[in-house]
Structure formats: C-alpha cells, structure tokens
C-alpha atoms as one frame of an Amber mdcrd trajectory, in Angstrom:
protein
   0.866   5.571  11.049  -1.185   5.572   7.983  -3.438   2.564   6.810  -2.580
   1.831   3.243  -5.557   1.530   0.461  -5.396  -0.797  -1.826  -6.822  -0.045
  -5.848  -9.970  -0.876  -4.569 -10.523   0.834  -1.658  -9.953  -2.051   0.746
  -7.644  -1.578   3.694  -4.714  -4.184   2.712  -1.823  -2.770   4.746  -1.757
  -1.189   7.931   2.239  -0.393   8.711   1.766  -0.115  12.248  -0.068  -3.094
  12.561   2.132  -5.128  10.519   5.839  -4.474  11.769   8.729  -4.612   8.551
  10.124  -7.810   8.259   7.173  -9.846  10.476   6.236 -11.284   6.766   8.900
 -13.823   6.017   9.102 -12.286   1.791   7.810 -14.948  -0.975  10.236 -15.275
  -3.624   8.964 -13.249  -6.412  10.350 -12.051  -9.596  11.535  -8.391 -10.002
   9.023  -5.833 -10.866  10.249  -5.896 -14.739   8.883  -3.350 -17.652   6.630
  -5.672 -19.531   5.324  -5.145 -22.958   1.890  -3.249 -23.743  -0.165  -5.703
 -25.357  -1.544  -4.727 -29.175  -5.154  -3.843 -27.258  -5.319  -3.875 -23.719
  -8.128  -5.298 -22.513  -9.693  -4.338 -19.212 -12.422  -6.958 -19.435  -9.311
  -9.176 -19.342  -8.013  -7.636 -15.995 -10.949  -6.434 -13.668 -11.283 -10.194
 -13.095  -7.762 -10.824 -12.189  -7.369  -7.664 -10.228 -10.640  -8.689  -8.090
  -9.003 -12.062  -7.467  -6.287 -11.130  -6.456  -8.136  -8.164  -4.305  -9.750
 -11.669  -2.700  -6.781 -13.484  -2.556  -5.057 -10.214  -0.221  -7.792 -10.501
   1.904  -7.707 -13.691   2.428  -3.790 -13.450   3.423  -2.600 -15.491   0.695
  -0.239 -12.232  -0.394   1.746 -15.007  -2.932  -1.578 -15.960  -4.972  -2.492
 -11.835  -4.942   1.254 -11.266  -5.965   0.067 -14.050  -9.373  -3.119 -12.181
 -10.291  -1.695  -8.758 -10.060   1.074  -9.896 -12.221  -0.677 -11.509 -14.765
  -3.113  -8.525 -14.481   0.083  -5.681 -15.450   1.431  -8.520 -18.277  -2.074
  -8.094 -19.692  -1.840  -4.659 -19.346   1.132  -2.634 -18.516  -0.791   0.995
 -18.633  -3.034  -0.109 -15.555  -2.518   2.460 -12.598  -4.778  -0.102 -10.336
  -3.089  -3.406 -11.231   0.526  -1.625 -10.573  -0.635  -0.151  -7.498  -2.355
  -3.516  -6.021   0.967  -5.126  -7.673   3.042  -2.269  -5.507   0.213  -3.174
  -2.132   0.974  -6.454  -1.959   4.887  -6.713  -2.826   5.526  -4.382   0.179
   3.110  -6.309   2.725   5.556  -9.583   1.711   8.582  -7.620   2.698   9.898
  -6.435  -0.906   9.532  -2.946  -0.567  11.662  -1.705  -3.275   9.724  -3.751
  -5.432   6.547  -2.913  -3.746   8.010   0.744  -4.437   8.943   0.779  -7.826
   5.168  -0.759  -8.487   3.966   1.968  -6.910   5.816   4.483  -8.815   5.184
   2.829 -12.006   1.003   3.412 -11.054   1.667   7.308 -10.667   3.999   7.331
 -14.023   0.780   5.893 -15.368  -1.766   7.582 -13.754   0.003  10.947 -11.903
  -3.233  11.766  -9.837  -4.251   8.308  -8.222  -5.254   9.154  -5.025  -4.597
   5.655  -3.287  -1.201   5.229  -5.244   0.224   8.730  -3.240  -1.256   7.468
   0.238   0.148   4.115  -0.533   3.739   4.844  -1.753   3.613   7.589   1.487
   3.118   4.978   3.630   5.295   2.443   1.975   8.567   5.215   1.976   7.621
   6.178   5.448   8.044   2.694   6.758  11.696   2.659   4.283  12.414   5.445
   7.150  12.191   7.671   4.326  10.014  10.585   5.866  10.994  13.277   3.693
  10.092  11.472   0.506   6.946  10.045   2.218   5.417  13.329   3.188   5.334
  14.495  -0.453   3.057  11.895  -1.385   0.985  12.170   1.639   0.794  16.162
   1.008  -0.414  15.362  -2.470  -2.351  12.905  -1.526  -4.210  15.705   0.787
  -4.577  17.739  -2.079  -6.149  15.549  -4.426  -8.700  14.819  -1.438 -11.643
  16.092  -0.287 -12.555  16.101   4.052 -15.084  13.061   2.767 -12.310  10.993
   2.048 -11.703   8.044   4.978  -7.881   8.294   4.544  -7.712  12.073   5.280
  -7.181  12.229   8.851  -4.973   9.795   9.313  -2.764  11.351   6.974  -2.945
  15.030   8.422  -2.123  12.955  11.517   0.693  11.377   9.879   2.332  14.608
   8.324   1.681  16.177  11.997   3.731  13.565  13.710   6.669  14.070  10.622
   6.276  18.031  11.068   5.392  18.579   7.339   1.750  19.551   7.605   1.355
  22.810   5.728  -1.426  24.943   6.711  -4.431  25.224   4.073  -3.937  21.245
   3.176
C-alpha cells in the first residue's frame, strides 16, 4: 500500500506498516469549521506547523494533533495545516476526522498533490477503494515520473484494477 506524505514532504504514515486500530485513538475534539481570522498570518503558522511536523516524528501524534490545531484556528484557509491536521488524526485512529481534514485541504487548495495521495491512502485503508483510486488517479496526474510517491501509487491503483493507461 501507499506511504502517506505529510504537508511537508515527510513520510508520516505508512498504512501497511501501521495496521488500523494498532494506535489506541487520543481523545480529540471534532474537526469543527473554525473562523478565518481578520488577516491570516502565515508567519504565525509555519512555526506551529513545523512543530508539530517534529512532534509527528517524534511519535507524540497528541502534541502534533495541538500544533496543527492551533495552526488551522490561526488560519482556517491553510491547505498544509488541514492536511498535516487530516495526517495525523488518521495515524491516531480517527479517520473520519482525519478524512474530513483532508477534504477540507483540497476544498482549500483543489490541486495539493500530497492532500490526493494522502486522503487515497486514508479511504483505501476505510476499505473504500473506489473512492481512494480517484484521488490516487489525480494524484498521478498532477505528478510528474520525478515525484517519490509515483510508483507506489501506479502500484497501488494496479493492485485495485483502476490504473488507466496514459497516467
């Protein structure tokens, strides 16, 4: 199965590596429609999104789960911070959450690349192949052969049956 990117480019999730259910879920708060700030600030949340990048890599998915949070309260537009946001929730167990998050980063930002591979892989665990190859197909065309993630997903929509030739 496919590794999952986080908004940052760092492997965070790997669903065959990390069975559903082997993380026991934190209790978190719904993924809730917060308000856009007056002005946005991104110097505001680069800083929380790289701690809680550091905090995911460190395993401490609760802290990340803080940061990215505090990150889409400050502001609610950001493709990355909903997309680390949607990372995260799913690696704790709450994938409708973790999906919804995801979603939310593509209503935001329709073409980000790691956002389709992620909420592929996240639907795909869900059992929810049909769904999942859409997002891995557009993920393919939004890619270049440069791109690490490529091949694994070709793989992917190989073993699902939904490759389509000329992706």
């Amino acid at each position: 199965m496919v590794a999952i990117l986080a908004a940052v480019s760092v492997r965070l999730l790997n669903p065959a590596a990390v069975p559903a259910g082997s993380v026991p879920p934190a209790p978190s708060a719904p993924v809730a429609e917060t308000e856009t700030p007056v002005e946005p600030s991104r110097a505001a949340v680069s800083p929380l999104l790289a701690q809680g990048l550091e905090a995911a890599q460190r395993g401490e998915l609760a802290d990340a789960e803080g940061y990215f949070r505090r990150a889409v309260a400050q502001d609610a537009g950001d493709a990355e911070a909903w997309n680390s946001l949607g990372v995260v929730l799913v690696r704790q167990g709450e994938h409708a959450q973790g999906v919804e998050a995801l979603r939310k980063a593509l209503r935001m930002q329709p073409s980000h690349i790691e956002a389709h591979w992620n909420l592929g892989a996240a639907l795909d665990r869900q059992g929810r192949a049909g769904e999942a190859a859409e997002h891995y197909r557009f993920f393919l065309s939004l890619t270049t052969d440069a791109h690490p993630g490529r091949g694994d997903v070709r793989r992917r929509l190989l073993e699902l049956g939904s490759v389509r030739t000329g992706v």
